[in-house]
C-alpha positions as CSV (number, residue, x, y, z in Angstrom):
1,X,81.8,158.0,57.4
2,X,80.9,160.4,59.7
3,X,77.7,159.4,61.8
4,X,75.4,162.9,63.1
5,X,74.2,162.9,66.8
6,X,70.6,163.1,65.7
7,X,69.2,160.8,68.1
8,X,65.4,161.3,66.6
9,X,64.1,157.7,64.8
10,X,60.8,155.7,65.4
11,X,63.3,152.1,64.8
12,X,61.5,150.3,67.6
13,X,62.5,152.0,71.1
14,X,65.8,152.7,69.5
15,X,66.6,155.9,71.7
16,X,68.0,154.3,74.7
17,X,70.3,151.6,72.4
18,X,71.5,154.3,70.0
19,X,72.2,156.4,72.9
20,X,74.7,154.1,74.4
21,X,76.0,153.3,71.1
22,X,76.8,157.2,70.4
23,X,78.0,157.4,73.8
24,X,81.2,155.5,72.6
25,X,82.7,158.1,70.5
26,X,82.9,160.0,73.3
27,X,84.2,157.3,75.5
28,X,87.1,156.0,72.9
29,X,88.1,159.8,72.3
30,X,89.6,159.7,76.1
31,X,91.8,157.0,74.5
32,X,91.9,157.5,70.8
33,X,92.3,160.9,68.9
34,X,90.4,162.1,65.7
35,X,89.2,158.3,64.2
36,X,85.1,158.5,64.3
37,X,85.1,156.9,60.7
38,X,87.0,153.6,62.2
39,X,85.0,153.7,65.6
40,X,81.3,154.1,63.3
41,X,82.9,151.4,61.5
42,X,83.6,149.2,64.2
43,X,79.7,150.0,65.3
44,X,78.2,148.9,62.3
45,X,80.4,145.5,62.1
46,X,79.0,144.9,65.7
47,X,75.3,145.8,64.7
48,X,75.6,143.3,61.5
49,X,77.5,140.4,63.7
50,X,80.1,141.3,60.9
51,X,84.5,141.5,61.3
52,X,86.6,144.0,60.1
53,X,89.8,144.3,58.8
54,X,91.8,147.5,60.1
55,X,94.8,148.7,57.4
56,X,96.9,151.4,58.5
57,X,101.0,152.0,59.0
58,X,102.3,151.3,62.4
59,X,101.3,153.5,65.0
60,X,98.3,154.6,64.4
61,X,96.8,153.6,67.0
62,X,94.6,150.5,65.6
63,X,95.4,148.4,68.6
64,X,94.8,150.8,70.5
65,X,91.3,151.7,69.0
66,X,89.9,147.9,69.7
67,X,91.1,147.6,73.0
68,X,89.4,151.2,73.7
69,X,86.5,150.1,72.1
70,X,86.6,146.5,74.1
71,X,86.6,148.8,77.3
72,X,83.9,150.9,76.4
73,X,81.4,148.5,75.8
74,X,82.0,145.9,78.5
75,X,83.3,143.3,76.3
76,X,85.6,140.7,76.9
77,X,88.7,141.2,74.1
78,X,92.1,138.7,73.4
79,X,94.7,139.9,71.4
80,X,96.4,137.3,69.1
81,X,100.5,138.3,67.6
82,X,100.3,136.6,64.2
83,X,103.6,135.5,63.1
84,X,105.1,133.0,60.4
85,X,105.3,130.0,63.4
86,X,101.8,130.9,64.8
87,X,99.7,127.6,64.3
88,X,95.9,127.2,64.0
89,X,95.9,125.5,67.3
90,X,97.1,128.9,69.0
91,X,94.3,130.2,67.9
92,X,90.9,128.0,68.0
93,X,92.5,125.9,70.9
94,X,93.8,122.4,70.9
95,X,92.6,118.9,73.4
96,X,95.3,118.8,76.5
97,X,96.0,115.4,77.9
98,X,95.6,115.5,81.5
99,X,97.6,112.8,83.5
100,X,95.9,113.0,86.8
101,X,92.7,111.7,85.0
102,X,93.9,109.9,82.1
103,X,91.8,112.0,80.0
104,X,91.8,114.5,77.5
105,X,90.3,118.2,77.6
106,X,89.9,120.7,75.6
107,X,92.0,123.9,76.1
108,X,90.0,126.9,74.2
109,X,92.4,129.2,72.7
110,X,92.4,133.5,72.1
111,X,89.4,133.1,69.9
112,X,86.9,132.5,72.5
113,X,86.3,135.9,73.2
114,X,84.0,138.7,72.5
115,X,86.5,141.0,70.6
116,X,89.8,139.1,69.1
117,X,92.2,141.3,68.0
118,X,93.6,139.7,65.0
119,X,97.1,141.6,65.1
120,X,99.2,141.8,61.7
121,X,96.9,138.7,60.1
122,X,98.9,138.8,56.9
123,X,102.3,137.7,59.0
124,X,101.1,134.2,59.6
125,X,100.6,131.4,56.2
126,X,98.0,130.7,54.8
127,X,97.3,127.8,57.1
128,X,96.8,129.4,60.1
129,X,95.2,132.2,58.9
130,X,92.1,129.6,57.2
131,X,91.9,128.7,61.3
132,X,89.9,131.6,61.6
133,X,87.2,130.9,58.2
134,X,84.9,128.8,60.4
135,X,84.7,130.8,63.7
136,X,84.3,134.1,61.3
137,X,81.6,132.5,59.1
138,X,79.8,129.8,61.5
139,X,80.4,131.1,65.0
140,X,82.3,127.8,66.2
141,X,85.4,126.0,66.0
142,X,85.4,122.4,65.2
143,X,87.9,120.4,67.0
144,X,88.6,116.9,67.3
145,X,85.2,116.7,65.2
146,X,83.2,118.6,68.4
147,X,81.7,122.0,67.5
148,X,81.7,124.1,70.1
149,X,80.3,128.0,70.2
150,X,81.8,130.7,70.0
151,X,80.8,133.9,72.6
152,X,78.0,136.4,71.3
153,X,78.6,139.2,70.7
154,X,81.7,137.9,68.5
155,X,84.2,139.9,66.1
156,X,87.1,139.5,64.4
157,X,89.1,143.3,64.0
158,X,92.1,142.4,61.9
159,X,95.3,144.6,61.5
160,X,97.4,144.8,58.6
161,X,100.2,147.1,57.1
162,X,99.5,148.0,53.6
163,X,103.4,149.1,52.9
164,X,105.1,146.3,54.4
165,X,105.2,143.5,51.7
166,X,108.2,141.3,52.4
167,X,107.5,137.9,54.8
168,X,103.5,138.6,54.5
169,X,100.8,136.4,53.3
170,X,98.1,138.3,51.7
171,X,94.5,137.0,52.7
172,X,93.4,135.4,49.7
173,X,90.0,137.1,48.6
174,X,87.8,133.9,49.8
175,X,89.2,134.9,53.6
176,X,88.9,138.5,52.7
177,X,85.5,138.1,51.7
178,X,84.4,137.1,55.4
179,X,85.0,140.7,56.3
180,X,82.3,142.8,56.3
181,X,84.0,146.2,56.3
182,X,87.9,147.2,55.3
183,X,88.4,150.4,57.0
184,X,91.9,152.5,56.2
185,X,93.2,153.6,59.2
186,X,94.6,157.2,58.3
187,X,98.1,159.4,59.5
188,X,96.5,161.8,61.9
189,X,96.0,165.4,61.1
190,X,98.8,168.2,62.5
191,X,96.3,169.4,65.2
192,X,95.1,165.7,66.4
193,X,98.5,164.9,66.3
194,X,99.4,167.7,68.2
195,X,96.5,166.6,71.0
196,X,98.1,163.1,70.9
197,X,101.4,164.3,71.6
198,X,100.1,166.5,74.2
199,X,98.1,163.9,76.1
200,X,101.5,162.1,76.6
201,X,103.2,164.6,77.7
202,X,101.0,164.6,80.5
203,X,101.1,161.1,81.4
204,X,98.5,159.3,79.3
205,X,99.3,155.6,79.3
206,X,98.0,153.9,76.9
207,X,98.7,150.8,78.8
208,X,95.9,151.7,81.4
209,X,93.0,152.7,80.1
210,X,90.8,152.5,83.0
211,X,93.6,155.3,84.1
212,X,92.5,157.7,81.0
213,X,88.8,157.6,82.3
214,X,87.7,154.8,79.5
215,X,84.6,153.5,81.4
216,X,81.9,150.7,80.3
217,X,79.2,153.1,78.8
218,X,77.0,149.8,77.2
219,X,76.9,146.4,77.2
220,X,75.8,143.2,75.3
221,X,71.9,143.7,76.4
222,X,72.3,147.1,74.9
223,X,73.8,145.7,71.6
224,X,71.2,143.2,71.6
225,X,68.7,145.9,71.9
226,X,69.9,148.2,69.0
227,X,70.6,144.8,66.5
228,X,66.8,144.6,67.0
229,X,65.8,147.8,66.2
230,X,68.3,148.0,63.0
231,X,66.4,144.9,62.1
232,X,63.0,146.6,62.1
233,X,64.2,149.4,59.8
234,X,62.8,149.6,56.3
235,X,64.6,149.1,53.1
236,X,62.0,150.2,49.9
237,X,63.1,147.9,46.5
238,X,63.9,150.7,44.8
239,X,67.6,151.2,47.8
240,X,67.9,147.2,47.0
241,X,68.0,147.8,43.1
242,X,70.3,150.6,43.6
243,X,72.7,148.1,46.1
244,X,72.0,145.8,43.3
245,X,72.9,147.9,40.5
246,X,75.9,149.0,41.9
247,X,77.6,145.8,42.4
248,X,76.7,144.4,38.8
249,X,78.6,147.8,37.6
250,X,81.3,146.2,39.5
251,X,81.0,143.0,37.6
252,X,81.4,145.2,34.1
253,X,84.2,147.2,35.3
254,X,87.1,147.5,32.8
255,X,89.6,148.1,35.7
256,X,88.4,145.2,37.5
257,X,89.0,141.0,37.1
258,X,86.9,140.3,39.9
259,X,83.7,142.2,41.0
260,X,81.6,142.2,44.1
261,X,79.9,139.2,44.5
262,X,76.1,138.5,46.0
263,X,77.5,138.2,50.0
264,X,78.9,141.3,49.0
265,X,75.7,143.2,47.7
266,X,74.0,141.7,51.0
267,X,76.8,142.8,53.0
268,X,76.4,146.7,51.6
269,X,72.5,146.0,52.2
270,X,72.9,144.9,55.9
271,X,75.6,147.8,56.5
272,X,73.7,150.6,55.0
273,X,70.6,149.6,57.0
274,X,72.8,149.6,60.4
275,X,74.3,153.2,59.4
276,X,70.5,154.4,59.2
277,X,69.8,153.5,62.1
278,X,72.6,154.8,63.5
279,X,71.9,158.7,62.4
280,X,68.2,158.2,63.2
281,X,66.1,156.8,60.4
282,X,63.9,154.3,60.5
283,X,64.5,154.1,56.5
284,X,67.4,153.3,53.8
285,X,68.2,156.1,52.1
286,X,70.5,156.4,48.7
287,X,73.3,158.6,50.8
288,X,73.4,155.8,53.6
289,X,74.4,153.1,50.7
290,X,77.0,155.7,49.3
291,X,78.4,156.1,52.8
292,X,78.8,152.6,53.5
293,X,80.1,151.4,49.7
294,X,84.0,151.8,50.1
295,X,84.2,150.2,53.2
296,X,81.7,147.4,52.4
297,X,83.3,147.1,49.1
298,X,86.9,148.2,48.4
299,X,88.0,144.5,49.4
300,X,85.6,142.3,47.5
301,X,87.2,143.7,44.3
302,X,90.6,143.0,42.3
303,X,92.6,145.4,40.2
304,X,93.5,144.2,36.9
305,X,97.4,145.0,36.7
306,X,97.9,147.4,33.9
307,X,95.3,149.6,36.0
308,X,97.0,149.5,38.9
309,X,100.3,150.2,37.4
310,X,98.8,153.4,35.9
311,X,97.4,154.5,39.8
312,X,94.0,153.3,39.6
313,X,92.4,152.1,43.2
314,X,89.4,149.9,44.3
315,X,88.4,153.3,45.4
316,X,88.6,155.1,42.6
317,X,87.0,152.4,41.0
318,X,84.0,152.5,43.0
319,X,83.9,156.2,43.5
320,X,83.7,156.1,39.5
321,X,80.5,153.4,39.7
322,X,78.3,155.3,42.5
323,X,79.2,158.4,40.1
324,X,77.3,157.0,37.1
325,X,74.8,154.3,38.3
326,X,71.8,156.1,38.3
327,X,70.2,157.1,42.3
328,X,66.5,156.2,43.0
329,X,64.7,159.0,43.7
């Protein structure tokens, strides 16, 4: 993905809201070198109310990228260390006994936030990592048999390491089916990381943010603004055949034992309609659904063994599907 700056649209009055919105690729640059794709990314989960799970080797910068991101737009962010001992109470929050009035409270935990960063998800069991199905899906926590709501705006960024296998839990796909987009944090080119190097060797902290001139640049009304227009722009039947269409294919694949399921054609729906917006159409368009496919889909899919043992990916998979399904015209 790699969003234009054509700011042109009839989406409502989306000029000022898309504005702002582009306005943070600038702003997260002063922080964060060479990843538009996973700052777009980050964009769209916000405009769908969606989560996203970040995959990348350490230090690439994905912490980095949320709390950037957090800054820019004027959101409140908690940052949460999963490990094997973390329990689901450190995360939703747990009732406190208080002895001065013989009472009990409730303590909210990390996920009462705008922007929780989920940091190395798959390090923590199954358990705990289930403690985050009902404030991902239903925008609350239940405890003690009390809903209570959870901030809006609200998403999950997740982190994971996709080499690092031994004392992990991998997500089982029900969990990883609650996030919208899987976006593959690449190893930075030799010029960006060049520029990266270079910023540290003049001081750049990336500790202090405020320090590297990161600076609010929109806020929750303006998000609010631009999840109205995206919700004004048109999508013809012949762009929800063609989502359609391409998950079914998914369904049929050879390489495949599980396919993309309905929330997942929806989910590809919602995020190629935000992605239109976003480079200035009022309108779905076949290339917006190609852009937003791999992301949307790559983890609502499972590799039969013998395919993955001869090198096939849910990419390649899925680059092979929007290949042969047959594009509206």
């Amino acid at each position: 993905m790699d969003p234009t700056t054509d700011n042109a649209g009839t989406a409502g009055d989306p000029g000022p809201a898309r504005a702002s919105l582009e306005a943070l690729r600038a702003e997260i640059a002063k922080a964060v070198v060479g990843q538009d794709p996973a700052v777009t990314g980050l964009v769209v989960a916000l405009l769908c109310r969606g989560h996203v799970l970040l995959e990348g080797v350490p230090g690439v910068a994905k912490t980095l990228l949320v709390r950037a991101l957090a800054s820019a737009l004027e959101l409140d962010t908690k940052r949460v260390q999963f490990t094997p001992d973390l329990m689901p109470s450190d995360v939703t929050g747990s009732l406190v006994y208080d002895t001065r009035s013989a009472e009990f409270s409730f303590q909210p935990g990390p996920v009462f936030t705008n922007l929780l960063l989920a940091d190395e998800i798959n390090r923590t069991p199954p358990k705990t990592q289930s403690s985050l199905l009902e404030a991902m899906e239903e925008r609350q926590v239940t405890v003690d048999g009390t809903p209570r709501l959870l901030p809006d705006p609200f998403l999950v960024a997740a982190t994971q390491n996709p080499v690092e296998y031994e004392g992990t839990y991998p997500l089982p796909e029900a969990q990883l089916d609650r996030f919208l987009l899987k976006l593959t944090i690449p190893l930075p080119s030799r010029q960006d990381e060049i520029d990266v190097l270079t910023r540290h060797a003049e001081g750049f902290n990336p500790r202090d943010l405020r320090a590297a001139g990161v600076r609010p640049v929109a806020g929750p009304a303006d998000l609010e603004a631009a999840r109205a227009a995206v919700a004004k722009t048109t999508i013809s039947p012949e762009i929800t055949a063609y989502v359609v269409d391409i998950c079914r294919a998914t369904r049929e694949s050879p390489s495949l034992t599980l396919g993309v399921s309905p929330r997942g054609a929806t989910a590809l729906l919602a995020t190629s309609r935000a992605w239109a917006w976003l480079t200035g159409r009022d309108y779905v368009i076949p290339d917006d659904v190609k852009a937003l496919a791999l992301p949307t889909l790559r983890h609502r899919v499972q590799l039969r063994p013998e395919a993955e043992m001869e090198g096939v990916t849910a990419d390649s998979v899925i680059n092979a599907i929007l290949a042969h399904v047959p594009v509206p015209r």
